[in-house]
C-alpha positions in Angstrom: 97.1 20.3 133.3 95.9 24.0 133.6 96.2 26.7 136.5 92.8 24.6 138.3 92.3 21.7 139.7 90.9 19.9 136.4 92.9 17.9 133.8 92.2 17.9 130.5 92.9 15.1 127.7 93.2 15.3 124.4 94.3 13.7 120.9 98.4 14.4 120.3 99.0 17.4 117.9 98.5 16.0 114.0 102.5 17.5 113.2 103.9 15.9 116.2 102.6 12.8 116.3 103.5 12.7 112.5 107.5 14.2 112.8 107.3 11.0 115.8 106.4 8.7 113.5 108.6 9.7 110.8 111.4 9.5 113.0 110.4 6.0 114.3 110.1 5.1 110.9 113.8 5.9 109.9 115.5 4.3 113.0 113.4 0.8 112.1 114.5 1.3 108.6 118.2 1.1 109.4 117.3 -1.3 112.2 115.4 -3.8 109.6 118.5 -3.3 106.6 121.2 -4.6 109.0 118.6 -7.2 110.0 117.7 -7.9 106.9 121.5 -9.0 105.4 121.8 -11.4 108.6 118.1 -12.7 108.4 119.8 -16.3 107.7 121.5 -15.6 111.1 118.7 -14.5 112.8 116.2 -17.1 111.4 118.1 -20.1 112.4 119.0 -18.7 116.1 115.7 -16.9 116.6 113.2 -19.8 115.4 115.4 -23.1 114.9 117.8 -22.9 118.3 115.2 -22.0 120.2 112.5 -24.9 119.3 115.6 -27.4 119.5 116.7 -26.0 123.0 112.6 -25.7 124.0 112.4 -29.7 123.4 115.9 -30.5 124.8 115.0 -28.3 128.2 111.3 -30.5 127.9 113.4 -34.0 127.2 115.4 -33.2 129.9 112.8 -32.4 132.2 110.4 -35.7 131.1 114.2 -38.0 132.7 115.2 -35.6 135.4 112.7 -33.4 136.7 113.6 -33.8 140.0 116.9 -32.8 140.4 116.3 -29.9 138.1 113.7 -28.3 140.4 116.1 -29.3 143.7 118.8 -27.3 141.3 116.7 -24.1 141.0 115.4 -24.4 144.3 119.2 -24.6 145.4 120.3 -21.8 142.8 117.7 -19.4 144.0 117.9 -19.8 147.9 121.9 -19.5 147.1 121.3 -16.6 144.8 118.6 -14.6 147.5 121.4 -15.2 150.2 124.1 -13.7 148.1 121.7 -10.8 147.3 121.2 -9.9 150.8 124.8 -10.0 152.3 125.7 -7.6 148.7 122.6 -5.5 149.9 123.2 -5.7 153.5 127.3 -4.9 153.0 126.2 -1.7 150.7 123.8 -0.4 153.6 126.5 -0.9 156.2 124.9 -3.1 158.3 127.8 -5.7 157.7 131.3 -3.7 159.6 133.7 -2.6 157.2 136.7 -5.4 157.9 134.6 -7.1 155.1 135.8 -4.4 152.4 139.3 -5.9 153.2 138.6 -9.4 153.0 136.9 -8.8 149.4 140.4 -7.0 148.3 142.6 -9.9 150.2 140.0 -12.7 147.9 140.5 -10.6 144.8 144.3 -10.3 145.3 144.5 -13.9 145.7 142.7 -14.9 142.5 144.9 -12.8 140.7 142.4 -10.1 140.0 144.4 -6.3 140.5 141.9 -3.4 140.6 144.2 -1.2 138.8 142.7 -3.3 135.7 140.3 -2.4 133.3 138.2 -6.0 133.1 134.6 -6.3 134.0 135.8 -8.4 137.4 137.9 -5.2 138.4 134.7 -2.8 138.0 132.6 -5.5 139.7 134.6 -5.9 142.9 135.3 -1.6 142.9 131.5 -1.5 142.8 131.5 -3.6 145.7 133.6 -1.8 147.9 132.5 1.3 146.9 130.9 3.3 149.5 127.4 4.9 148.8 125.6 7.9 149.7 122.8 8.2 152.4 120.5 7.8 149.8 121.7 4.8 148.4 122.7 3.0 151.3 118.9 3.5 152.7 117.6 2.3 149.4 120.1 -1.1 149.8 119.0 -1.3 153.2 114.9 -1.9 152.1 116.6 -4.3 149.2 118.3 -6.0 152.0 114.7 -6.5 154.0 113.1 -7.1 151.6 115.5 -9.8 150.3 116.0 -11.4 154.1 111.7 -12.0 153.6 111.8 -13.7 150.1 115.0 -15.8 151.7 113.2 -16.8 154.7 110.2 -17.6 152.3 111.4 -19.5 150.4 113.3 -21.6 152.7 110.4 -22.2 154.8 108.6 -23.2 151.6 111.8 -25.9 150.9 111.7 -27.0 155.0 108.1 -27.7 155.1 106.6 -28.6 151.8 109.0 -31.6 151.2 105.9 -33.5 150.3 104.2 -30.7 148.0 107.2 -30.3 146.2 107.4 -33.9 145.4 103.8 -33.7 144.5 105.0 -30.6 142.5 108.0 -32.5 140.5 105.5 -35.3 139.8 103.0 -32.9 138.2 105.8 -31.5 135.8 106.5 -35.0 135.5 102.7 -36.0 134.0 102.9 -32.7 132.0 106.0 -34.1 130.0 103.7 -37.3 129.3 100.9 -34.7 128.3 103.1 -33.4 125.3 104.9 -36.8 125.0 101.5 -38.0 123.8 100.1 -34.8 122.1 103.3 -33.5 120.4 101.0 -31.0 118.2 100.1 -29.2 121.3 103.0 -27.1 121.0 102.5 -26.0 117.7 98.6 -24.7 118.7 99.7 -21.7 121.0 101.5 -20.8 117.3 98.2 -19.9 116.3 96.8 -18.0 119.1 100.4 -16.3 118.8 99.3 -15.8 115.0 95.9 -14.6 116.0 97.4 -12.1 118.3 99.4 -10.7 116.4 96.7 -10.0 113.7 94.7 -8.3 116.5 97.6 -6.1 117.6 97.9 -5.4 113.7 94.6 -4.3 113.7 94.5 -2.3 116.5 97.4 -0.3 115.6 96.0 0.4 111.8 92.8 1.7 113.3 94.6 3.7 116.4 96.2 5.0 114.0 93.8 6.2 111.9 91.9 7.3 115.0 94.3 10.1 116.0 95.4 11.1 112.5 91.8 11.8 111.1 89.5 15.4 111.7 86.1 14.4 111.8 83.4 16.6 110.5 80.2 18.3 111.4 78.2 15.5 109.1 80.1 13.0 110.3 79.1 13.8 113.6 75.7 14.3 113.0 75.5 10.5 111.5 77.1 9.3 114.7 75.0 10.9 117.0 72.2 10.1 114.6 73.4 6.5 114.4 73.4 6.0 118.3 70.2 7.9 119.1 68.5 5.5 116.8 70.3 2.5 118.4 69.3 3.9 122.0 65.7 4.3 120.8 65.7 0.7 119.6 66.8 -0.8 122.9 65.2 1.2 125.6 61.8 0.5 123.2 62.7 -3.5 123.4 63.2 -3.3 126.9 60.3 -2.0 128.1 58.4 -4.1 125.8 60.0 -7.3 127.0 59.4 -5.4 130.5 55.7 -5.5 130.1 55.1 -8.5 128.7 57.0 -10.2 131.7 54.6 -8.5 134.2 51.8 -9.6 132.4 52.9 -13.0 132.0 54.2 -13.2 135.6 51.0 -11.1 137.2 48.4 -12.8 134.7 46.7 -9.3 134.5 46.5 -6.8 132.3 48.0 -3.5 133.1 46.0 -0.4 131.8 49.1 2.3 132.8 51.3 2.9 129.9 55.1 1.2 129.9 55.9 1.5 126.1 58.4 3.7 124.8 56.6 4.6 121.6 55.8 7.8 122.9 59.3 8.7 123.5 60.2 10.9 120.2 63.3 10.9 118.6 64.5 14.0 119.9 64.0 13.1 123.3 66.5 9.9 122.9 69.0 12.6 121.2 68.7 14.9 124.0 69.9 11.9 126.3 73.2 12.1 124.7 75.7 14.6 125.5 77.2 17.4 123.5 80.0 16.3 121.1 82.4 18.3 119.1 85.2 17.2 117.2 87.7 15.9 120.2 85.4 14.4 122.3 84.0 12.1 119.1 87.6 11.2 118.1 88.7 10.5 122.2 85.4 8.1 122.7 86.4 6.1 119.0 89.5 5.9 120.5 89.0 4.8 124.0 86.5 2.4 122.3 88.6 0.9 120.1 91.4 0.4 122.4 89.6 -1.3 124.7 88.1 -3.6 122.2 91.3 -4.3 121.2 92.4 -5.5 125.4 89.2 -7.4 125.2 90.4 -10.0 122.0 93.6 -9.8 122.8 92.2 -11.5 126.0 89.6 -13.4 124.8 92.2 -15.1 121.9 94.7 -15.6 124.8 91.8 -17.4 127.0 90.4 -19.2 123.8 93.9 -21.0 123.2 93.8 -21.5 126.8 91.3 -23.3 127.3 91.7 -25.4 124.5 94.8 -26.5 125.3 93.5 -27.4 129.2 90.3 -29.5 127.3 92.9 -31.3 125.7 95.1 -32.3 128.6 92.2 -32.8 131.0 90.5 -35.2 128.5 94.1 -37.1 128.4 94.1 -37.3 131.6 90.7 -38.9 132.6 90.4 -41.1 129.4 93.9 -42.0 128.1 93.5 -45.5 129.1 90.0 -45.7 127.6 89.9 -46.4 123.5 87.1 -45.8 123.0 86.8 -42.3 124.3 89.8 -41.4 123.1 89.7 -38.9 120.4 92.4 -39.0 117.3 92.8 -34.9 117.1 92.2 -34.4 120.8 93.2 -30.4 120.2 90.4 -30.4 117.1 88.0 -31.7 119.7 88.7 -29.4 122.4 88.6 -26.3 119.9 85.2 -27.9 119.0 83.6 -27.6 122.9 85.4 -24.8 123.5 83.6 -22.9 120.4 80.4 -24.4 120.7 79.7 -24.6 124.7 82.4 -22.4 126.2 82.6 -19.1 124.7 80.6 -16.7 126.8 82.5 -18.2 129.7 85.7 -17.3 127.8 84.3 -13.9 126.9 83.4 -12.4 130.7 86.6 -13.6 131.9 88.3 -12.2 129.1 85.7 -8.7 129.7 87.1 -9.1 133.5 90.9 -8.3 133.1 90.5 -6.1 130.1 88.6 -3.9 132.4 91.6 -3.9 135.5 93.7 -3.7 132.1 91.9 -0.4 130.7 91.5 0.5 134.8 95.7 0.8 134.9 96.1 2.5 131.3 93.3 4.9 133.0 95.8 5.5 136.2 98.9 5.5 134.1 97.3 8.3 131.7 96.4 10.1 134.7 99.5 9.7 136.8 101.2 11.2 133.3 98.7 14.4 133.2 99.5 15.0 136.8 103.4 14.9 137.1 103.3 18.9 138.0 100.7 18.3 140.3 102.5 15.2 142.1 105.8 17.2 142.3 104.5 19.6 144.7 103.0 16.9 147.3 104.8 13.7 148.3 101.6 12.3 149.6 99.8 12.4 146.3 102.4 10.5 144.8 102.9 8.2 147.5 98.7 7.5 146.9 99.9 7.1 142.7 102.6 4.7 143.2 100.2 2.8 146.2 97.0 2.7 143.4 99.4 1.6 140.6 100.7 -1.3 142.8 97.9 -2.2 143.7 96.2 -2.3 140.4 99.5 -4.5 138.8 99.0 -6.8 142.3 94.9 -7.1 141.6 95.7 -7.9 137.3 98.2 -10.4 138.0 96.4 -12.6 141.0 93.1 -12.1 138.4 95.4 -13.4 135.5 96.2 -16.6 138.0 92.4 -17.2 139.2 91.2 -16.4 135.5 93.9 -19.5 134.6 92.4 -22.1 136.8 88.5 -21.0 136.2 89.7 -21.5 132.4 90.6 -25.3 133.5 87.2 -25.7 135.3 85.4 -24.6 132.5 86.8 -26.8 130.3 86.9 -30.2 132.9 83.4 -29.8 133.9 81.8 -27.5 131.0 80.8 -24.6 134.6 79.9 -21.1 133.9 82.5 -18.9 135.1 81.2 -17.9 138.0 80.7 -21.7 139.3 84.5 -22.4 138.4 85.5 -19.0 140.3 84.1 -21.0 143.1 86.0 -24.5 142.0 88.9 -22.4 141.7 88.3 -20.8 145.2 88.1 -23.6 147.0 90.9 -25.7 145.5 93.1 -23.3 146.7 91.8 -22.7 150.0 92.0 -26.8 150.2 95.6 -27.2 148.8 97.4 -23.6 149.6 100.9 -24.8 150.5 100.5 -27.2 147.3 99.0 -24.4 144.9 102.5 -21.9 146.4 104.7 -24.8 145.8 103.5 -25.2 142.0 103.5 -21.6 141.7 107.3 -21.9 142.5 108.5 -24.8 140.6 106.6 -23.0 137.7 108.2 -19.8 138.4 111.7 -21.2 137.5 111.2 -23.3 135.2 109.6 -20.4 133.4 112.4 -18.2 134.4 114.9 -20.3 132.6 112.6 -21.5 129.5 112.0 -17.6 128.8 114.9 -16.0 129.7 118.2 -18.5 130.0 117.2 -20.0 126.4 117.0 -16.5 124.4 120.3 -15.2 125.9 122.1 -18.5 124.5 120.5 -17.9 121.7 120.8 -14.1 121.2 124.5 -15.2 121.9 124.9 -17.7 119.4 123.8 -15.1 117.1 126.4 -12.5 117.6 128.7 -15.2 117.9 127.5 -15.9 114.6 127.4 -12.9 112.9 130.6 -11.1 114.2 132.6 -14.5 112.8 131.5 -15.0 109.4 132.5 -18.4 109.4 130.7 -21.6 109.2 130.6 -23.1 112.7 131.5 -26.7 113.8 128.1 -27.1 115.9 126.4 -25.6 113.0 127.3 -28.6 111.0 126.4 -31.5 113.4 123.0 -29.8 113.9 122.4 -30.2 110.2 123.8 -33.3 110.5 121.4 -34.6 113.2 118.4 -32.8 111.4 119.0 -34.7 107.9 119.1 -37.9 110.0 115.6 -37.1 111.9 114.1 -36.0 108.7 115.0 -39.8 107.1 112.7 -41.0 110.3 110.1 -43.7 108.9 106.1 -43.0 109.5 103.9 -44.8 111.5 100.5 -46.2 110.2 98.7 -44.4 112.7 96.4 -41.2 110.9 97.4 -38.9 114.0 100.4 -39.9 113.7 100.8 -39.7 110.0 99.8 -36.0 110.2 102.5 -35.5 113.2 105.1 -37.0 110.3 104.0 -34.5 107.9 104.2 -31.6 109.7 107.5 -32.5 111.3 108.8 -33.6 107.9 107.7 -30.4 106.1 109.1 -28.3 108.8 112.3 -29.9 108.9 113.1 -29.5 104.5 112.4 -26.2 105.7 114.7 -25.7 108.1 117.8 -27.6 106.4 116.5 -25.4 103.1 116.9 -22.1 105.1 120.4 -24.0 106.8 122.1 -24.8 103.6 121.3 -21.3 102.0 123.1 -19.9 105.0 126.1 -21.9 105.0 126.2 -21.1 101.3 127.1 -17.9 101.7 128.3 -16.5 105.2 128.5 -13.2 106.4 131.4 -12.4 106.6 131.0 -8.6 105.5 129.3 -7.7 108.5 130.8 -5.8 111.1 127.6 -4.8 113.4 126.1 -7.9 115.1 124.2 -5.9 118.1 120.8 -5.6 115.7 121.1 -9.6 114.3 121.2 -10.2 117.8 118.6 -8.5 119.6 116.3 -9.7 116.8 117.2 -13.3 117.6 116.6 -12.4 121.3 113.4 -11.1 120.7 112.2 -14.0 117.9 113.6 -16.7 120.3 111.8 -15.0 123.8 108.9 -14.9 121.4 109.4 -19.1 120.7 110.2 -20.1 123.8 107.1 -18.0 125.9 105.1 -20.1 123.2 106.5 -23.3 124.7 106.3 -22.5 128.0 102.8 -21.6 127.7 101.9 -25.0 126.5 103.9 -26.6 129.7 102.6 -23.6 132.4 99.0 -24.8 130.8 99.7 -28.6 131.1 100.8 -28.6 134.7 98.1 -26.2 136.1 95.4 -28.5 134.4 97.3 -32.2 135.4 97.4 -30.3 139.1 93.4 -29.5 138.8 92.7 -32.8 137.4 94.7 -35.2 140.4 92.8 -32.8 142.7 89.6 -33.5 141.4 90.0 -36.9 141.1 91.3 -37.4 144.3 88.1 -35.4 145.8 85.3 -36.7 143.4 86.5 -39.6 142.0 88.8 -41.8 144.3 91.8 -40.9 142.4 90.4 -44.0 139.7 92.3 -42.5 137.1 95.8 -41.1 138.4 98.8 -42.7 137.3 100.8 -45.0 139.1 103.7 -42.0 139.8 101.1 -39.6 141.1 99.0 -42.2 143.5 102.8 -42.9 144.9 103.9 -39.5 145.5 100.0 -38.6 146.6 100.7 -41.9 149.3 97.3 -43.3 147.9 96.7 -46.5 148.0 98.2 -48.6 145.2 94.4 -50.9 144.9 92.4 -48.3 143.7 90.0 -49.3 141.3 91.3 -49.4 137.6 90.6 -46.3 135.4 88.8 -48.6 132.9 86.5 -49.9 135.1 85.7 -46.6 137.1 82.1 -46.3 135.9 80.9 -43.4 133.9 79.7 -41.6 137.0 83.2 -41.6 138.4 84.0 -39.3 135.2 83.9 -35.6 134.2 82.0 -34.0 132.3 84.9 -32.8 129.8 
């Protein structure tokens, strides 16, 4: 930022960005060798332990779902009050008799302060007394904890019903995958087809702010776009004209062609561009082309996967309807009828994406500017909130118009307005989901990795052979001696799972083979199985956020349009529907989607 009021941008210096990268470089270097001589390690608790503890958390939720969720829900309203009395003690609001009490409980368990454990530094934090400062910043964490509590146990009061309604949802979800075990291998794709976009993207940012461009490349750029400007203002006006005249039925003697536009005209249109200006619009270009497929992938897989469970859902008890690769099929519509519906909801949050990159470039420009006045950084922080708050409820509409699209085969804009009034129908139902998905998610994405991450430093500090290690292979050898069924859908669901599983004892046996031993430093082994297995289980959970957000659209629809013909016999129960309702194989075809 200079002495004025104007801040200017501009492409990172050539050397530094070049000594930054170097450096990067190096660290990953010596990060990937250490990885590298525990990649057995790694492997087996990044990608193995994490698919096996995914489909044990989804076994155990297709048996027990209910007392799971009443678990969570339990755990979290136990955990918020726990977090507002610490809160509400470090403020001061509780008297200080309490600071007391917690040394009389620790003395009795047999914990002494004097010691150097992690309970001993725990319970000194405690008592500790902060400053102003602090204790005012514990004080908001206190309020603002006292509202979530309140919240939520409202929410748990009230909503009895919606959360039964809720736990039968996740219920139908686990049939969902039950039936269609390959959906959750598909989001390894889009999770493939990501990735290869990210790869991209950083090649040719790369490239961007590395390369000089010169005075005839800028020419042909400026040449290249004056040309492309001439071509569509020309078919504009031509399609212009020949609309009046075909709407008007006369003939119109003024001129509206652009033929008499020269070339130099169209060139003067653009504005001046030197070296740095050309190089900041590539990159600017290219980065948010990047945010757009990134999106559009994520909202392709998606919707496939919501085709998929919506079709299950409305014709499972029909043969003939039913498809053998219901996923193949829904890629299929999705491709041929979907795609600019996918694309401008895609175009939608790569825009409030590239909107907070924008704010975040300029909050970074200004920081000398922001120190001098609270009240422009009270207006950053307030504009960066709210542009997180407007991404994320866009990301939640985006997910249900996604569903609508692919149940009823709308435009975007008509399953905004689905979407819009499902939840202004069902609120307390569409919170209550919300919820129940929020911990389950919470313990699928971040419970699962830390066992796993753990198991892997367990792992590699030992250098032995573990017990468990051995009744997993075990287990696996006697799953991969499973007989195959007759069925083709099935027979390909064998194949996978059989080539996947020689795979896995292969990469098993080499391990045990030869341990590790030598290895002293297990923090890097670890925090690559963290990452691998967060990476695993977000896949999983995708699938399962996707199936219970369509199985919720799809009861709600056919409770509104269709009598609830084709709900199951758990959800008509729980939805207190009468148990006569006419037989999803004799519905009719007009009591049927269009999906």
């Amino acid at each position: 930022v200079d002495s004025g009021s104007t801040a200017t941008f501009s492409i990172p210096n050539t050397d530094v960005l070049t000594d930054y990268l170097t450096r990067g470089a190096g660290a990953f270097a010596v990060a990937f060798a250490v990885v590298d001589e525990a990649r057995g390690e790694v492997l087996v608790c990044g990608v193995l332990l994490p698919l096996l503890l995914g489909l044990l958390w989804l076994l155990l939720l297709r048996f027990c779902t209910g007392c799971a969720v009443y678990l969570l829900l339990a755990l979290s309203w136990t955990s918020l009050a726990a977090g507002t009395c610490l809160c509400a003690f470090k403020a001061g609001v509780i008297p200080d008799d309490g600071v007391a009490r917690i040394q009389a409980l620790a003395g009795s368990s047999g914990l002494h302060l004097d010691d150097d454990s992690a309970g001993a530094a725990v319970v000194e934090w405690i008592i500790a007394t902060p400053d102003a400062a602090d204790a005012k910043t514990f004080g908001y964490l206190a309020a603002a904890l006292v509202l979530l509590w309140l919240a939520l146990t409202l929410l748990i009061v009230l909503c009895r019903r919606a959360i039964a309604v809720a736990i039968a949802v996740v219920q139908e979800a686990t049939a969902v995958i039950a039936e269609m075990p390959l959906l959750l291998l598909f989001p390894f794709t889009t999770l493939a087809a990501s990735l290869a976009v990210l790869l991209y993207g950083v090649v040719v940012v790369g490239l961007l702010c590395t390369a000089r461009p010169t005075a005839e490349s800028i020419e042909a750029v400026l040449s290249a776009w004056a040309e492309a400007l001439q071509t569509a203002v020309r078919s504009g006006v031509r399609k212009a004209r020949e609309g009046l005249q075909s709407n008007l039925d006369v003939h119109l003697d003024f001129e509206m062609s652009a033929d008499g536009i020269s070339d130099g005209q169209f060139a003067e249109i653009l504005p001046p561009m030197d070296q740095s200006t050309l190089s900041m619009g590539m990159l600017i270009f290219h980065c948010f082309g990047l945010l757009w497929a990134a999106q559009f992938v994520s909202a392709l897989g998606w919707t496939v996967m919501s085709g998929a469970t919506s079709h299950w859902f409305f014709f499972r008890n029909d043969p003939q309807e039913r498809r053998r690769f219901p996923i193949a099929s829904s890629l299929h519509r999705a491709a041929r009828y979907h795609l600019g519906s996918i694309a401008f909801g895609s175009l939608i949050l790569a825009l409030t994406q590239a909107a907070r990159m924008l704010l975040e470039l300029i909050d970074r420009q200004t920081k000398s500017l922001q120190q001098g006045s609270e009240a422009a950084k009270f207006v950053s922080r307030c504009m960066r909130c709210c542009l997180w708050c407007l991404e994320h409820c866009l990301r939640s509409l985006t997910s249900y118009c996604y569903i609508y699209v692919a149940l009823e085969g709308d435009s975007f804009c008509a399953a905004c307005r689905d979407t819009f009034r499902l939840l202004l129908a069902y609120p307390a139902q569409a919170a209550i989901n919300a919820t129940v998905q929020a911990l389950l998610f919470a313990v699928q994405t971040v419970v699962l990795p830390l066992l796993c991450a753990l198991a892997a430093y367990l792992l590699v500090s030992s250098g032995e052979w573990p017990a468990w290690c051995d009744r997993l292979l075990s287990q696996m050898q006697n799953f991969n001696e499973a007989e195959t069924s007759s069925h083709s859908a099935q027979s390909v669901i064998y194949s996978i799972r059989r080539w996947l599983t020689e795979r896995a004892l292969h990469l098993i046996e080499e391990l045990r083979g030869h341990p590790s031993g030598s290895r002293t430093e297990p923090l890097w082994p670890s925090a690559a199985a963290f990452t691998l297995s967060l990476v695993v289980a977000r896949t999983l959970a995708t699938v399962y956020a996707c199936a219970v957000d369509t199985i919720f659209v799809c009861a709600m629809a056919d409770n509104d349009s269709y009598g609830a013909a084709h709900m199951s016999g758990r959800l008509r129960r729980t939805l207190r529907l009468d148990d006569a309702l006419p037989s999803p194989t004799h519905a009719g075809e007009a009591a049927r989607p269009k999906v």
